[in-house]
C-alpha positions in Angstrom: -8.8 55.6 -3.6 -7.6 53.9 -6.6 -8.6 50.6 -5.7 -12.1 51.8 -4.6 -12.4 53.8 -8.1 -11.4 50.5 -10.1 -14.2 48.5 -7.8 -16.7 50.8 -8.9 -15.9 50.9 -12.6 -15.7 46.9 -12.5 -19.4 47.0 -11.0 -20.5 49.5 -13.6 -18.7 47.5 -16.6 -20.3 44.2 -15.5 -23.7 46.1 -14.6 -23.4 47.4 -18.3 -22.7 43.9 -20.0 -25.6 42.6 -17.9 -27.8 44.9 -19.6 -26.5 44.5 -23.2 -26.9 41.3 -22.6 -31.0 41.1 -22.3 -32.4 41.5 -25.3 -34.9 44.3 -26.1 -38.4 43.4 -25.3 -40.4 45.9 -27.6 -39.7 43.9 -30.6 -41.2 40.9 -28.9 -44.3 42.6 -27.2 -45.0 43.5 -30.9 -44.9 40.4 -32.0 -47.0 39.3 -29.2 -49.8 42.5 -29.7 -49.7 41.4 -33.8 -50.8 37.4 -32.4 -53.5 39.7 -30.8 -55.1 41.5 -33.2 -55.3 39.0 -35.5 -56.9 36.5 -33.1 -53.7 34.2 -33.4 -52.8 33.8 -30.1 -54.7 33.6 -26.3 -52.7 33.1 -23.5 -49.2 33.4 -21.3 -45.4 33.0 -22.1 -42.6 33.3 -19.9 -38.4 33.1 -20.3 -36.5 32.3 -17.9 -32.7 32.2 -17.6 -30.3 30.5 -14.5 -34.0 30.6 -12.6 -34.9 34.1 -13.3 -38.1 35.5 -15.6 -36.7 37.3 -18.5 -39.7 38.0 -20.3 -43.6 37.5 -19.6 -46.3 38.4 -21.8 -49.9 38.0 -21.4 -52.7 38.9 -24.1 -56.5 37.7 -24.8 -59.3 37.6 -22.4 -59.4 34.0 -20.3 -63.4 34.6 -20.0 -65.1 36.2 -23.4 -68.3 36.6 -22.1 -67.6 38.6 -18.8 -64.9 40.2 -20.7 -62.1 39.3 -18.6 -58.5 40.1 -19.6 -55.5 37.3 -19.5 -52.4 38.5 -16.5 -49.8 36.9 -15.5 -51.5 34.7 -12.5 -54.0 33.5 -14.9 -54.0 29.9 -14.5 -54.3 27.4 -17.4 -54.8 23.4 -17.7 -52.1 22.6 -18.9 -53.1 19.0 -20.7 -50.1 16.3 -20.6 -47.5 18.9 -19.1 -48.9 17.1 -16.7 -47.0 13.8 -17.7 -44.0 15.4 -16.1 -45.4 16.0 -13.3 -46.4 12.2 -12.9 -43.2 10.8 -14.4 -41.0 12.9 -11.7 -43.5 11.3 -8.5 -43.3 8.1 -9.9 -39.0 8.6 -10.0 -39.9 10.1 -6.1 -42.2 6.7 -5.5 -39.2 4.9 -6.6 -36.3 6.6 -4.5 -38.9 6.1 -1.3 -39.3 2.5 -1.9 -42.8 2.7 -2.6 -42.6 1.1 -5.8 -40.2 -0.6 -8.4 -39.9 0.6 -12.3 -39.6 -3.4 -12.6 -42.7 -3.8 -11.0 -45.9 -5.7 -13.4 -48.8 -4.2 -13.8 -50.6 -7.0 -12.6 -50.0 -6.4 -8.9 -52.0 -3.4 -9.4 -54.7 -4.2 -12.0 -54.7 -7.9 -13.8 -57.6 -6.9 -16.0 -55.5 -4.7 -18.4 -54.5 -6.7 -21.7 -51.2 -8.1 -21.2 -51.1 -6.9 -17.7 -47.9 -9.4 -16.6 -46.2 -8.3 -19.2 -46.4 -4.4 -18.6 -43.9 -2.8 -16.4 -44.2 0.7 -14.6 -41.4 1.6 -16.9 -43.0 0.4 -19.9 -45.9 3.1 -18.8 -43.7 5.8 -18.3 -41.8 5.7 -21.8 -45.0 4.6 -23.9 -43.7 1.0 -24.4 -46.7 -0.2 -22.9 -49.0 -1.7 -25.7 -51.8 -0.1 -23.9 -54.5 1.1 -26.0 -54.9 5.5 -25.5 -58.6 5.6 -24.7 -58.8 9.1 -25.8 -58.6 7.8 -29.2 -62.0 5.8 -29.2 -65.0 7.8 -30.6 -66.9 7.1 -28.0 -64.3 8.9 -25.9 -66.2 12.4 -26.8 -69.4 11.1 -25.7 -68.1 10.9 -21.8 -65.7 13.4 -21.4 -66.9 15.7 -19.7 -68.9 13.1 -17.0 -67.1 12.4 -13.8 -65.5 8.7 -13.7 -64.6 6.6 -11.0 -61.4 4.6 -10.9 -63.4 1.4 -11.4 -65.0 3.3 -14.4 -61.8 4.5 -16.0 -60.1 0.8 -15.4 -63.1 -0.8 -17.3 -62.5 1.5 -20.2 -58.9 0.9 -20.1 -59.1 -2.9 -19.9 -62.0 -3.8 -22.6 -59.6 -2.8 -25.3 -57.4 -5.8 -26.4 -53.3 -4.3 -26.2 -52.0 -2.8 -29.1 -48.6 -4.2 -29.7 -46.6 -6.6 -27.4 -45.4 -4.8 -24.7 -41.9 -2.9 -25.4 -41.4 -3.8 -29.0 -42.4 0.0 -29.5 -43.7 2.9 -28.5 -46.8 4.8 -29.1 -47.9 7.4 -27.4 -51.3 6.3 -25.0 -53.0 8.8 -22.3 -53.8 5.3 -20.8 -50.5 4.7 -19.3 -50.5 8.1 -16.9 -54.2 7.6 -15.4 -52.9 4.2 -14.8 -49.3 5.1 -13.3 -52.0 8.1 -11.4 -53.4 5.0 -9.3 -50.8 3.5 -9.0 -49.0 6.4 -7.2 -52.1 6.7 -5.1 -52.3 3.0 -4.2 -48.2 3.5 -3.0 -48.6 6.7 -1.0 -52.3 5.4 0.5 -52.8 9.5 -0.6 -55.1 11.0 -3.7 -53.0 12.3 -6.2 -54.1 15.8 -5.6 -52.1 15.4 -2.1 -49.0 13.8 -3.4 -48.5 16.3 -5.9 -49.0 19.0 -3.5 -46.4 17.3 -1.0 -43.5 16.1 -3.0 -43.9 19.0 -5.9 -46.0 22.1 -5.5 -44.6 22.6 -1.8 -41.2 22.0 -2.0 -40.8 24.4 -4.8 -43.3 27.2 -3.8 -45.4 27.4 -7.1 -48.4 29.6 -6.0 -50.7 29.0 -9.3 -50.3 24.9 -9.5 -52.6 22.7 -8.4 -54.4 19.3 -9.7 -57.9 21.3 -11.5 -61.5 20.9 -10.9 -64.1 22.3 -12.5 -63.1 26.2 -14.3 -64.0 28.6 -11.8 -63.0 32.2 -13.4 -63.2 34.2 -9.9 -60.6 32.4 -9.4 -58.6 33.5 -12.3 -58.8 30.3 -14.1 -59.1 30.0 -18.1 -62.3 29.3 -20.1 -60.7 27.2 -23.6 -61.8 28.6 -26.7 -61.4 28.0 -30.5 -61.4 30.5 -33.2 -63.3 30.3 -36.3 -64.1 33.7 -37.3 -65.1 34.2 -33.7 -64.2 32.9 -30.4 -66.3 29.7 -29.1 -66.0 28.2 -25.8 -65.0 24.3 -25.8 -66.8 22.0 -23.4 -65.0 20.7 -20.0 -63.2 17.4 -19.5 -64.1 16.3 -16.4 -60.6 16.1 -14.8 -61.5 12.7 -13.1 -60.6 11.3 -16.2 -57.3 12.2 -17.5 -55.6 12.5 -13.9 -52.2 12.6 -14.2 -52.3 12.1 -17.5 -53.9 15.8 -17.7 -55.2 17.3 -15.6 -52.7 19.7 -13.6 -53.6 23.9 -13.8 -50.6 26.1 -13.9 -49.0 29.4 -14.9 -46.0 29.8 -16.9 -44.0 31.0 -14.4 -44.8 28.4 -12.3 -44.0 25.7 -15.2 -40.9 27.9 -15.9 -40.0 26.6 -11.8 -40.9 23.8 -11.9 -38.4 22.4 -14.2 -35.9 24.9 -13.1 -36.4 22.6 -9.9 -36.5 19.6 -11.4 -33.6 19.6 -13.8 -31.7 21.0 -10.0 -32.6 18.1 -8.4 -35.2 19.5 -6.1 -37.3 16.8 -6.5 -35.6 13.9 -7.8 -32.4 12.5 -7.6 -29.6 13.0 -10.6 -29.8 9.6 -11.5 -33.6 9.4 -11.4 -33.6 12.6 -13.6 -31.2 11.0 -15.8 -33.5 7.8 -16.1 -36.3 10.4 -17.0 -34.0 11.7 -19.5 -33.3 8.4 -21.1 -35.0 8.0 -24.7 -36.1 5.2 -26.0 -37.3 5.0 -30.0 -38.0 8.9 -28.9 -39.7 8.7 -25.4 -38.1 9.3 -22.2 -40.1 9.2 -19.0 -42.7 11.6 -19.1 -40.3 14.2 -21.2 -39.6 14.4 -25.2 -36.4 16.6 -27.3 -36.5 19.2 -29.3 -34.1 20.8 -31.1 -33.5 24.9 -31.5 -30.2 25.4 -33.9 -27.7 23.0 -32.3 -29.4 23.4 -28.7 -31.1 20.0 -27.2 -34.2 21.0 -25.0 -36.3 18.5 -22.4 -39.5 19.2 -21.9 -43.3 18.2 -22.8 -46.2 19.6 -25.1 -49.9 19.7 -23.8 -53.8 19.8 -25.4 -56.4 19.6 -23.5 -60.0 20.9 -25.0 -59.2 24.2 -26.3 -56.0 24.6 -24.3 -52.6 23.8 -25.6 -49.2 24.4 -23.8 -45.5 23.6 -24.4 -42.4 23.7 -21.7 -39.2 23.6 -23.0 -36.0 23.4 -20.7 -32.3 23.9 -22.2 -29.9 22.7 -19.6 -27.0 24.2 -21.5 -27.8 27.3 -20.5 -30.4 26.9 -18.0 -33.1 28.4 -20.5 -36.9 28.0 -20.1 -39.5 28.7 -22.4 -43.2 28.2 -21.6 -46.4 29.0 -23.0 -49.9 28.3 -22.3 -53.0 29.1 -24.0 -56.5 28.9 -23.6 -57.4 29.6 -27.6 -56.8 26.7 -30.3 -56.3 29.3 -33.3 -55.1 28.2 -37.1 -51.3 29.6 -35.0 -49.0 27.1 -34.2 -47.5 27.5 -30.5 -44.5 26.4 -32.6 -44.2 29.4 -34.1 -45.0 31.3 -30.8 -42.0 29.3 -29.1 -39.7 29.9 -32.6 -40.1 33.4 -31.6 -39.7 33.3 -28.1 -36.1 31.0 -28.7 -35.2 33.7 -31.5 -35.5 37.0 -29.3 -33.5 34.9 -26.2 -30.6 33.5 -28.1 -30.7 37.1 -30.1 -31.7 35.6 -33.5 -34.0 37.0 -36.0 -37.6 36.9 -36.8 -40.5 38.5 -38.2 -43.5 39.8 -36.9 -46.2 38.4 -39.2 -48.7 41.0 -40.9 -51.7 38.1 -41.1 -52.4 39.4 -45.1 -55.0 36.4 -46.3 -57.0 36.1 -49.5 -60.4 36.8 -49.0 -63.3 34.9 -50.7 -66.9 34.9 -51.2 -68.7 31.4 -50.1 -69.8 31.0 -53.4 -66.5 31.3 -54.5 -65.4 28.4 -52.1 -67.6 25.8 -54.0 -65.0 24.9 -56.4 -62.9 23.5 -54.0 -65.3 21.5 -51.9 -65.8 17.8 -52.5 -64.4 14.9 -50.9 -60.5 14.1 -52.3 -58.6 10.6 -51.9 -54.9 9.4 -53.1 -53.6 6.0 -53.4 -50.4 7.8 -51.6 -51.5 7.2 -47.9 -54.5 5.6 -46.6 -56.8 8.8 -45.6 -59.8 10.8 -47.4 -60.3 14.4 -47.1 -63.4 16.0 -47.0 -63.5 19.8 -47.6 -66.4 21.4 -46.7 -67.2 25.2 -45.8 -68.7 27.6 -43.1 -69.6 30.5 -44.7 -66.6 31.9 -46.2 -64.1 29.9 -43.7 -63.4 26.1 -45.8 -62.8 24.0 -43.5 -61.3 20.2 -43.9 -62.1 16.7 -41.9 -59.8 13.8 -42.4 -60.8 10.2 -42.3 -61.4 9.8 -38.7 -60.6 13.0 -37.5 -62.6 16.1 -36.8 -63.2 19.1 -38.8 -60.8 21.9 -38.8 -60.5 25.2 -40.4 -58.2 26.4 -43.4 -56.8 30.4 -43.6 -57.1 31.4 -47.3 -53.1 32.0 -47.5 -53.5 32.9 -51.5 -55.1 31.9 -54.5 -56.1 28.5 -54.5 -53.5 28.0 -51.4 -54.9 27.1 -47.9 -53.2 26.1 -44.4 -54.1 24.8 -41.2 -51.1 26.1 -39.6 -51.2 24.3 -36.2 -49.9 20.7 -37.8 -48.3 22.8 -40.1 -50.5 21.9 -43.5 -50.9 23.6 -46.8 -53.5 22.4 -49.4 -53.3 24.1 -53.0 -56.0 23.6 -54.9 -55.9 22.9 -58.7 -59.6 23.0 -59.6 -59.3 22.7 -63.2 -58.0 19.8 -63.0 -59.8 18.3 -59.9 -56.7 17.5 -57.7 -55.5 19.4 -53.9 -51.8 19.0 -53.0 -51.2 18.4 -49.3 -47.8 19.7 -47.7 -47.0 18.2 -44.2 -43.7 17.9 -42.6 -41.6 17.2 -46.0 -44.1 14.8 -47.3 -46.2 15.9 -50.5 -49.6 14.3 -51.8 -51.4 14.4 -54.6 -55.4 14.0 -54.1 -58.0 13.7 -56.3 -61.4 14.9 -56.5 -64.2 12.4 -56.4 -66.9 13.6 -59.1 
């Protein structure tokens, strides 16, 4: 009897540090219904923990004009999350014999820039020299037309390389539609089969699969973008990114998928630690990030209004992931802060969204066009009624929250403008750096 009674209050101990050990979720789900209200946020998250969902959350609507409400099976494109995916078959290409990181890119298209210099590795880890075709103006003007590979390789190829091959990297969309060919050229398969057979099968993810055209009876995601209301984004076509972007998914399913792949159901160790790798910040299809002292693996993803991040901590076997399908003046940086803070039981505040309010002829006295001798772009500030909104050189146009007087942000990269109009100048605050700009009269 004694032994029996000190089984049972050993279970009941352990079942009680179990529980003391999740955190409490209302705090979180208030955070989450604050994102909201305030039109901050659109989208999924999920936690996951030793392969187990800890937390999910899903708020918004994933189609505003039939009024339909975000849920967990709500699938998302999940923009160059999808490099992982690519990176991890190529590794699998690899193991099977199929192909060689070593290999040129010549064997497989001699037209590229520099193409016998250019390794499959190089691709993978951005070391390439290949111009990103997303970059071109043009680009805009075709996205959303279905392209052929012959089409795609033309547009690839007319642009002369931009650095020699692995003397750097630099971050090109080019590399994975290219390394998508390849993979299909290896396998004699499209790459919508090959993911399906070494990736979405193996590991059982129900919401994955290589996206077509946005069907919402299907519970796919309509991309928005909020400025003072929501707007729906055009299409990419996804015949165009490929591999580079064009995978649909869930956050649970992400959440899986590199549970699996950091468990070596897909790859080998040693091809996961080649993925891994970094070199002048790029491993093969994944990127770091640090939360306190804990090192992450994982990828970030934008694709028309989506945007998605997947973050895996193998110290603890800790996933966060989020996708959304609403590109907001919010940072999914701060979403994932939050989401890190309620796991690892630190603190964080649920932000009340208090903005100055103006008229829009009380925004005249900061529009104007503003340069610096500091670094070599223009900004042009501009307004939309009473949102002001901001357009680098070469970039597009993007709105700015009225933070406080004279104080503006743009808080998904993170920048504040203040505004000194007596005096005709704008400060802009990025990432450390502070610039003084001056109004052109």
């Amino acid at each position: 009897m004694k032994n029996k009674f000190t089984l049972a209050l050993a279970c009941f101990l352990t079942a009680l540090t179990a529980f003391a050990q999740t955190p409490d979720k209302t705090k979180l789900d208030q955070y989450f219904a604050a994102l909201e209200a305030n039109n901050k946020f659109s989208g999924s998250v999920a936690i996951s923990q030793n392969g187990k969902t800890i937390y999910t959350r899903s708020v918004g609507l994933y189609d505003h004009e039939k009024g339909l409400k975000t849920n967990e099976n709500t699938k998302f494109r999940i923009g160059s999350i999808s490099k992982t995916f690519t990176a991890a078959l190529v590794l699998k290409a690899a193991e099977e014999n199929k192909l060689k990181l070593t290999d040129k890119l010549d064997k497989y298209f001699p037209t590229v820039p520099n193409a016998g210099k250019i390794t499959i590795e190089n691709m993978l880890n951005h070391h390439s020299g290949i111009h990103n075709f997303t970059n071109d103006p043009e680009y805009m003007s075709y996205m959303s037309q279905p392209k052929t590979e012959a089409e795609m390789i033309t547009i690839i190829a007319k642009a002369p390389g931009d650095y020699e091959p692995g003397s750097k990297g630099e971050y090109s969309n080019s590399n994975y539609v290219l390394l998508s060919y390849i993979l299909e050229k290896a396998y004699k398969k499209p790459f919508k089969a090959i993911v399906e057979e070494k990736i979405i099968k193996p590991l059982g993810l129900k919401n994955t699969y290589y996206g077509v055209k946005t069907n919402t009876a299907n519970n796919e995601a309509y991309s928005y973008s909020f400025v003072g209301k929501w707007s729906k984004e055009d299409e990419t076509d996804m015949s165009i990114p490929m591999g580079a972007g064009a995978m649909v998914s869930t956050p649970t399913d992400l959440s899986r998928f590199i549970d699996g792949l950091f468990a070596g159901k897909i790859i080998s160790s040693a091809s996961l630690e080649q993925m891994k790798t970094m070199k002048n910040g790029f491993g093969l299809g994944l990127f770091t990030k640090q939360y306190d002292s804990k090192e992450s693996y994982g990828h970030d993803g934008g694709i028309d209004g989506f945007r998605s991040r997947l973050n895996y901590f193998p110290q603890d076997k800790t996933t966060i992931a989020i996708v959304s399908n609403g590109s907001t003046d919010f940072s999914n940086s701060d979403v994932a802060d939050a989401l890190l803070s309620w796991t690892y039981k630190k603190p964080f505040t649920i932000p009340d969204f208090k903005t100055a309010e103006y008229t829009t002829e009380q925004l005249d006295k900061y529009t104007g066009n503003y340069t610096t001798t500091e670094i070599p772009i223009s900004i042009s500030i501009t307004k939309d009624g009473t949102t002001l909104m901001a357009q680098a050189t070469g970039q597009s146009a993007f709105p700015l929250e009225a933070a406080e007087e004279n104080i503006f942000k743009f808080g998904p990269a993170g920048i504040i403008l203040e505004f000194k109009p007596a005096q005709n100048q704008m400060i802009l605050k990025q990432s450390g750096g502070v610039f003084t700009f001056t109004k052109a009269k």
